[in-house]
N, C-alpha and C positions, 0 to 999 in steps of 0.2 A: 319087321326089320330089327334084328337083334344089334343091340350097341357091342362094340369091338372093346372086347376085356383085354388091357394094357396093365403091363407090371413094369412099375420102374426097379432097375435095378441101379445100386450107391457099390460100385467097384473101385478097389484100390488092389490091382493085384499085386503089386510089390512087396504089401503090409499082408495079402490074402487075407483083405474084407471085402467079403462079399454080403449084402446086406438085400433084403426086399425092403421096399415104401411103402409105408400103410397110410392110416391117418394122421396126417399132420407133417409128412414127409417134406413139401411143399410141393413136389411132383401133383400131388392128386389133386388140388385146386387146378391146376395146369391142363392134367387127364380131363378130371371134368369139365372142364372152360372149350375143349377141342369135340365134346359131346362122347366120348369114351368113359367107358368103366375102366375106377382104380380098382384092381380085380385084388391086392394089394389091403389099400385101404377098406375094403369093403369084408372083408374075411379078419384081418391084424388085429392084437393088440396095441403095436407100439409103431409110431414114426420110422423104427427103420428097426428090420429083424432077421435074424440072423440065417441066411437060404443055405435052404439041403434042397437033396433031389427029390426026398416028397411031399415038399412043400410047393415047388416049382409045378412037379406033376400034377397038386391037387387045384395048385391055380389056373395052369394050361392056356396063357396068355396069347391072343392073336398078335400081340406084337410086345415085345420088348423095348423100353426106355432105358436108354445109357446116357450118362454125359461122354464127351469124347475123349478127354483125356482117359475115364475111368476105362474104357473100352481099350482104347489103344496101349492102357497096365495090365489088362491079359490076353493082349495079340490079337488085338483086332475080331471082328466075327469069326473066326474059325476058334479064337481060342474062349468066346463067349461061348463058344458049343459045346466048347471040353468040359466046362462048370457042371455042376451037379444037376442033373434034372434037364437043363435045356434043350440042347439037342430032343428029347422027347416030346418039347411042346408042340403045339402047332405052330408059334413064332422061329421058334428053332429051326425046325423040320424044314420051314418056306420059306429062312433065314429075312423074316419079318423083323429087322433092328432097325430102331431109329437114332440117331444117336446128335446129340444137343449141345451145343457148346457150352464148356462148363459155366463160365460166366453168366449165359443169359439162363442157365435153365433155374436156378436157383434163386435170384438177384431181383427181381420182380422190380423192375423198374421201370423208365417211361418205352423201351424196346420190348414188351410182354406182350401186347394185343399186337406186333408183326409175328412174332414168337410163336403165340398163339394161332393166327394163321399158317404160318411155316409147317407149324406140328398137326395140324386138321390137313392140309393138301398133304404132306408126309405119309400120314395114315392112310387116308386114300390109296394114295398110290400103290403103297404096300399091302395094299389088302385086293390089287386088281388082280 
C-alpha cells in the first residue's frame, strides 16, 4: 500500500509567488499527521522553495495542497494547471486539489485534529 505523495503548494498569484513546502513548511506536519508523504519536505532544502516545472515534474504529486485564497490568486484549478509543471503531474492530470482554508491550514490551534480529519477523508476521496 504505497502512501499518497502530497505537495503543498504557498501561492500568491498577484505578487507571482509560487513557492513548494518542504521541511518546516508547517504543511508537512499536517501531510504527515493525515498518513501522506510530504513529497516536498522529504526531497527540499528549505521550508518553502521556489517551484519550476521540473521541480513539480520530479516530485509528481498524487494530490496537491493549496490554501484557498492562494488558489483562488491564480484562478482557481484551471489556472493552478497553467503553473509550471502541474498539469503534468498525476494531481494535475486527475485534477487531485485539495484546497484549505487559509486560517486553519497554518494556525495550528484547538480546530487542527477536525482539520486534520477533513484533509485524511479529502484525500481519500480524491484518490478514488
Amino acid at each position: 500500500n504505497k502512501k499518497i505523495g502530497v505537495v503543498f503548494l504557498y501561492l500568491r498569484g498577484g505578487s507571482a509567488i509560487y513557492l513548494v513546502g518542504g521541511k518546516g513548511s508547517g504543511a508537512d506536519s499536517l501531510i504527515t499527521a493525515v498518513g501522506a508523504v510530504d513529497l516536498g519536505a522529504d526531497r527540499l532544502p528549505n521550508p518553502f522553495n521556489p517551484m519550476s516545472a521540473e521541480l513539480m515534474a520530479s516530485l509528481n504529486p498524487d494530490v496537491i495542497l493549496v490554501m484557498s485564497k492562494g488558489l483562488a490568486s491564480v484562478g482557481g484549478p484551471s489556472g493552478l494547471r497553467e503553473l509550471p509543471g502541474v498539469a503534468q503531474t498525476e494531481a494535475g492530470k486527475k485534477g487531485r486539489i485539495l484546497a484549505v482554508d487559509d486560517s486553519l491550514l497554518l494556525s495550528f490551534g484547538p480546530r487542527t485534529p477536525d482539520l486534520i480529519l477533513q484533509m485524511a477523508a479529502a484525500i481519500d476521496e480524491l484518490m478514488k
